[in-house]
C-alpha positions as CSV (number, residue, x, y, z in Angstrom):
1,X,55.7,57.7,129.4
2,X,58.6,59.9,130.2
3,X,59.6,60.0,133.7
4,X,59.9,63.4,135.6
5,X,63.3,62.4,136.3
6,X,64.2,62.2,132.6
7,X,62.1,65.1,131.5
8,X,64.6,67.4,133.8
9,X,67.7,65.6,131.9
10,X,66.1,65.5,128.9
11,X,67.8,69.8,128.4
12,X,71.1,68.5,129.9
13,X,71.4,65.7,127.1
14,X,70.8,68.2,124.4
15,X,72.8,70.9,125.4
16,X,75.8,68.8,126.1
17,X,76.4,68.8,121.8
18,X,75.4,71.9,121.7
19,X,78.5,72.8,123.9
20,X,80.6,70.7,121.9
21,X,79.9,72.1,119.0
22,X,80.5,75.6,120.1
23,X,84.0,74.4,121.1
24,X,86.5,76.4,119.1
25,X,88.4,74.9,117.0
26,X,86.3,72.2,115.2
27,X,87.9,72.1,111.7
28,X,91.5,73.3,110.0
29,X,92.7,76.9,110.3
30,X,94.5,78.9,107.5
31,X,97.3,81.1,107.9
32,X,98.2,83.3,105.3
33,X,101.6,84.7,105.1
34,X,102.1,87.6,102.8
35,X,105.8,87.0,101.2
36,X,107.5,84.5,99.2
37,X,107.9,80.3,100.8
38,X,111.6,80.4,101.8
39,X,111.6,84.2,103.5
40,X,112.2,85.4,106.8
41,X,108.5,85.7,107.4
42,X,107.3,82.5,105.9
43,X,110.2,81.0,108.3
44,X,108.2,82.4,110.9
45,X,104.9,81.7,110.1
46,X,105.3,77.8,109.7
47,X,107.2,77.5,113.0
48,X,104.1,79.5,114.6
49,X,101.5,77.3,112.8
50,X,103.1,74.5,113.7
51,X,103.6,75.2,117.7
52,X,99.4,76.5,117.4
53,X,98.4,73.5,115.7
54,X,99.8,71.1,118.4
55,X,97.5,72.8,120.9
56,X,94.4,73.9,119.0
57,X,94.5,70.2,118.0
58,X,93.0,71.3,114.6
59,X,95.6,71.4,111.3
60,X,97.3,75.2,110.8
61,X,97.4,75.5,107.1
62,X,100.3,77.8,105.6
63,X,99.3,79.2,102.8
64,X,101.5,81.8,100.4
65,X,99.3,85.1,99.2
66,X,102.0,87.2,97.9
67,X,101.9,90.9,96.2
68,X,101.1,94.6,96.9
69,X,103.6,94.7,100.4
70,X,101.2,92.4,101.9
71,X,98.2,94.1,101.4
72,X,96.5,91.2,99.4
73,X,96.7,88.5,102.0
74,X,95.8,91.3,104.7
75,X,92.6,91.6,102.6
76,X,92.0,88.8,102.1
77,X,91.8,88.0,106.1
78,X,90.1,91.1,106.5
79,X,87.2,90.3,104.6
80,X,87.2,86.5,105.9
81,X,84.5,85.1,108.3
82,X,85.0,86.6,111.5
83,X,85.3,83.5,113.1
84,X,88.8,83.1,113.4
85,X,89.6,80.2,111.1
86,X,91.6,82.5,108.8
87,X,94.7,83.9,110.1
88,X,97.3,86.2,108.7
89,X,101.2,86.4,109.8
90,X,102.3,90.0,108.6
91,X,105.4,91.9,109.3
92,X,106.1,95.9,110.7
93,X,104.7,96.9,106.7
94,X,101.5,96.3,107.9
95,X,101.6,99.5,110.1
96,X,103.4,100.9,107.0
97,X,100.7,100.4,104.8
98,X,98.4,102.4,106.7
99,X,99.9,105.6,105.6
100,X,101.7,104.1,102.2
101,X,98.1,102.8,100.7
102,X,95.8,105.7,99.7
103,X,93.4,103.0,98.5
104,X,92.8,99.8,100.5
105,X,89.9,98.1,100.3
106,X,89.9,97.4,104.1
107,X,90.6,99.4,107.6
108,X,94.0,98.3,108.7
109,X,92.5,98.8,112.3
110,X,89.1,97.8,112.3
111,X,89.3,95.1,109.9
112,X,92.0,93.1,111.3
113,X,92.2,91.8,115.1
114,X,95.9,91.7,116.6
115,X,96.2,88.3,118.4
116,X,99.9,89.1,120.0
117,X,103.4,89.5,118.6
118,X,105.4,86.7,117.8
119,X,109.1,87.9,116.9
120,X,111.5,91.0,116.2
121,X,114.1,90.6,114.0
122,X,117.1,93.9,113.7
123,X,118.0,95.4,110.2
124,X,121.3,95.9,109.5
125,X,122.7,98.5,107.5
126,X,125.2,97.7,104.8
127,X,127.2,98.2,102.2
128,X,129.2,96.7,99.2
129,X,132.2,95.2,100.1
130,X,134.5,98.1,98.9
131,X,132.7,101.1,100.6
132,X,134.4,103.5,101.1
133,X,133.0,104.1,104.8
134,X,134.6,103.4,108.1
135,X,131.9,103.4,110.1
136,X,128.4,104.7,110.4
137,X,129.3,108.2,110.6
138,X,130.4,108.3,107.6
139,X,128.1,106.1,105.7
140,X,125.6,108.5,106.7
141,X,128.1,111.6,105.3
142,X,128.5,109.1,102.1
143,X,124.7,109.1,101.2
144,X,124.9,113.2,102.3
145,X,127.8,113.5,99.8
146,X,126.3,111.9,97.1
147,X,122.6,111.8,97.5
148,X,121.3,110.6,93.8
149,X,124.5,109.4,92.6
150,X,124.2,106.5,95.2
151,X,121.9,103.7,94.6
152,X,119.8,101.8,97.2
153,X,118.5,98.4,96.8
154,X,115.3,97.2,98.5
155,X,112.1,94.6,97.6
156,X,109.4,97.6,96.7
157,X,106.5,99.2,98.6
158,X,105.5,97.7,101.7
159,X,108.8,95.4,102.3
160,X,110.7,95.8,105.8
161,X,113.7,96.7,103.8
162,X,112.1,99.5,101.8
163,X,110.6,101.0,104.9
164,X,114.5,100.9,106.6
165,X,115.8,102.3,103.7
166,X,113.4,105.2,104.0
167,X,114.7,105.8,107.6
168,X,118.0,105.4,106.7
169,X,117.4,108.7,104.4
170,X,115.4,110.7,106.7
171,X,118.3,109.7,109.2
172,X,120.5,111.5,107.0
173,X,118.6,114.0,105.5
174,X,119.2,112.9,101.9
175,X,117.3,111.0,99.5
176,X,118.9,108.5,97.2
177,X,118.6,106.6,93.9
178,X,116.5,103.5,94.7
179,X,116.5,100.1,92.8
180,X,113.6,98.0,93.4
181,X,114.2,94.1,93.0
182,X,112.2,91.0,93.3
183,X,113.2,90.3,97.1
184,X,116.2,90.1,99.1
185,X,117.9,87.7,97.4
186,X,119.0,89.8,93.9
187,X,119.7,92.9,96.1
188,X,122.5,90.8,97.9
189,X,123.7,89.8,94.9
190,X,124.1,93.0,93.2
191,X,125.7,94.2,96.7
192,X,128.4,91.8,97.0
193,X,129.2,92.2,93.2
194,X,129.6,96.1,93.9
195,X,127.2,96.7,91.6
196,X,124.8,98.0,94.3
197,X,125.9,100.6,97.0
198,X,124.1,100.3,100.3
199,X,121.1,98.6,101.2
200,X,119.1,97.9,104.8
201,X,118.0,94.7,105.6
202,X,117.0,91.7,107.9
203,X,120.1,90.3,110.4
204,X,118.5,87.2,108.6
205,X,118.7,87.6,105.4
206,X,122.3,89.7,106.0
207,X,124.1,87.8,108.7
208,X,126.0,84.9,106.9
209,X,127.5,87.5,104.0
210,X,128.4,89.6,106.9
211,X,130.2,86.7,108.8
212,X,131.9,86.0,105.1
213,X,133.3,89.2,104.8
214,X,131.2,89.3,101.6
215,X,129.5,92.5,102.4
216,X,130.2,95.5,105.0
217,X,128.0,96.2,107.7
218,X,127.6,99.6,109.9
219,X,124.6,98.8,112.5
220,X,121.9,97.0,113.8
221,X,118.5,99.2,114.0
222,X,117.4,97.5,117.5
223,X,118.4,99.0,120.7
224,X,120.4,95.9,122.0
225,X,123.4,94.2,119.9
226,X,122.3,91.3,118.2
227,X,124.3,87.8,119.7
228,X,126.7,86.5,116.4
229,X,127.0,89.9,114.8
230,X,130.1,92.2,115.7
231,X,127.9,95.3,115.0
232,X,127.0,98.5,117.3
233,X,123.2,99.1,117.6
234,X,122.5,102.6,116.1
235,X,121.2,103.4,119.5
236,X,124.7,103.7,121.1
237,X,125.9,105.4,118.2
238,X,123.9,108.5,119.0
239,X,121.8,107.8,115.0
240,X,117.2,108.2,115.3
241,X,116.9,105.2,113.5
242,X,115.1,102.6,115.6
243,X,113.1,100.0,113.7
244,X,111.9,96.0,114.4
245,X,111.2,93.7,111.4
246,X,109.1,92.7,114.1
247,X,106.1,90.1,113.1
248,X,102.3,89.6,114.2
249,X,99.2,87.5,114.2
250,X,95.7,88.0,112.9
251,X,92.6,87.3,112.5
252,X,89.5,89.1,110.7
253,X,87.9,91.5,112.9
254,X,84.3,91.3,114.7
255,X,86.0,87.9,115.8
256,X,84.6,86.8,119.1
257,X,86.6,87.7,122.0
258,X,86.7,84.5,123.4
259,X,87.8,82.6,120.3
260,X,90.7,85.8,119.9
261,X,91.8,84.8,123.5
262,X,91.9,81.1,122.5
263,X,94.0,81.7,119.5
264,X,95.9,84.1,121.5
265,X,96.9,81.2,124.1
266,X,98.1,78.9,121.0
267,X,100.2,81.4,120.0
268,X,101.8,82.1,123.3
269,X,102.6,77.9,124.0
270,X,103.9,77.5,120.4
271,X,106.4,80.5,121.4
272,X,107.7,78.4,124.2
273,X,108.6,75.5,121.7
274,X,112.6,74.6,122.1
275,X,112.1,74.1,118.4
276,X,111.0,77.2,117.7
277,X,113.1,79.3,120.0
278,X,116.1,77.3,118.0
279,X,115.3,78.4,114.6
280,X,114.7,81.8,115.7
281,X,118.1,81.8,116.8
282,X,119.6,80.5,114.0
283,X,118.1,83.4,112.5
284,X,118.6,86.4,114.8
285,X,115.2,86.7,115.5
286,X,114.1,87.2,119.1
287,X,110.8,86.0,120.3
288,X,108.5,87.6,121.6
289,X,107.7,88.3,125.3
290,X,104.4,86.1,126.6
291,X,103.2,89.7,127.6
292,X,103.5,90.6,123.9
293,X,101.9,88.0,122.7
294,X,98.7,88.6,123.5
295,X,95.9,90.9,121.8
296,X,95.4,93.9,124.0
297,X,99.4,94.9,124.0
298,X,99.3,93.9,120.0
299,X,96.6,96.2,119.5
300,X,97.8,99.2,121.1
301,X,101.0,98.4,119.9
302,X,99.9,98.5,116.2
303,X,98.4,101.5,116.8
304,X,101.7,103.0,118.0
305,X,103.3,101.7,115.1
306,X,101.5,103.6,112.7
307,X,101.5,106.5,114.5
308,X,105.4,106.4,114.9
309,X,105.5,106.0,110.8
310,X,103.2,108.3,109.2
311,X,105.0,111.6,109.5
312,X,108.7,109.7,107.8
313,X,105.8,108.4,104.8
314,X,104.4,111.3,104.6
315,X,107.5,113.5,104.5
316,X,108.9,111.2,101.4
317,X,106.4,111.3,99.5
318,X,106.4,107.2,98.0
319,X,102.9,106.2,97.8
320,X,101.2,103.3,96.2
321,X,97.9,103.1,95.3
């Protein structure tokens, strides 16, 4: 016979698993990133899953899902379980692709959750070694001058690059011949051979050519000057071309609040990682605030994002669909 004693601990015994096994997490998390292993984002990503895995206490899983500016992998998380296991690390084209898709087969804002952002990174305008320009003013008149005649290198639809480069034109009121090529890489290639004319893209991806001399550089698209790069910010040189390669987390939306405030906190300890804060560094990338990384400024700040970008998509016209 069962004691009265026991019969009133009997519901405490049997909740107690329960609670465990609400705990979140309780198995391996997948983070997709969106762009080539080796890239800036990708960089970024594995640093971040690393610095979340260490408190979550559960494996983060980098996995590559390339193609379509992103829009694959942002899909792909989109349509995941909402239950926060699957993550995706995207990059300022994601509040590009809002207006650049006409067909996506998710809601860029209702489909995804923003957990916080986790970096900016500056773009840097440059040019072949042997342009003629002095300085930004007249880069700008240069691309003015000789609108189709000059070419423009960036990594398609969707990249950080080829959203710069379409501010860099609506910044000087022509439009330019653009080359497309498979990523960063062959663009600065073809720019330090002089084959190429001008191109915008990551401090990252453009800082050690510039510090060889190897190609020439104008400006840095953020509003401060970026530590290890003699360049003036196009901010102080009176130009409207502000942009952040600036990065965030997600997770598929309908996710439980609580477990989008639990993956939040991960992500705001892994960006106080000396290891982290190191490579970013190394890398002119700036992390993010603690009061960025978090889902309600992420959110709204998405949101602004898009809002800031339609009217430059819309007014040149490149769609993908």
């Amino acid at each position: 016979m069962i004691s009265r004693r026991a019969t009133l601990a009997l519901p405490c015994l049997l909740a107690a698993p329960a609670l465990a096994q609400g705990a979140f997490p309780q198995r391996a998390l997948t983070l997709l990133v969106p762009f080539a292993a080796g890239g800036p984002t990708d960089m970024i990503g594995r640093l971040v899953a690393e610095g979340m895995s260490k408190d979550l206490g559960q494996p983060v899983a980098v996995e590559n899902v390339t193609g379509a500016g992103g829009t694959i992998a942002a899909a792909r998380v989109a349509q995941s379980r909402p239950d926060g296991y699957t993550l995706l690390l995207h990059h300022i084209g994601l509040a590009s692709a809002a207006t650049l898709y006409r067909r996506l087969p998710f809601d860029i804002q209702r489909g995804l959750a923003p957990l916080g952002v986790v970096s900016h990174t500056g773009m840097t305008l440059v040019a072949r070694p042997d342009f003629e320009a002095a300085d930004l003013a007249a880069y700008l008149a240069a691309i003015r001058a000789r609108g189709d005649a000059l070419n423009l290198g960036h990594s398609g639809l969707g990249g950080s690059n080829q959203l710069c480069g379409m501010l860099l034109q609506h910044a000087a009121g022509q439009s330019v011949t653009n080359v497309v090529f498979r990523g960063s890489a062959p663009a600065m290639t073809e720019l330090m051979a002089g084959r190429l004319d001008i191109t915008c893209d990551q401090a990252t991806v453009t800082a050690p050519f510039l510090r060889d001399n190897r190609i020439r550089g104008y400006a840095v698209t953020l509003p401060q000057r970026i530590p290890g790069l003699d360049l003036p910010t196009t901010a102080e040189l009176g130009v409207p071309l502000a942009m952040s390669a600036w990065h965030g987390l997600y997770t598929a939306g309908g996710t439980p609040p609580e477990v989008q405030q639990r993956l939040a906190q991960a992500i705001r300890l892994a960006l106080r990682e000396d290891r982290l804060k190191s490579r970013f560094a190394d890398t002119f990338t700036t992390v993010a605030t603690q009061e960025e990384a978090d889902p309600a400024h992420h959110t709204a700040f998405l949101a602004s994002e898009i809002d800031r970008l339609r009217p430059l998509i819309l007014a040149a016209g490149q769609f993908a669909d």
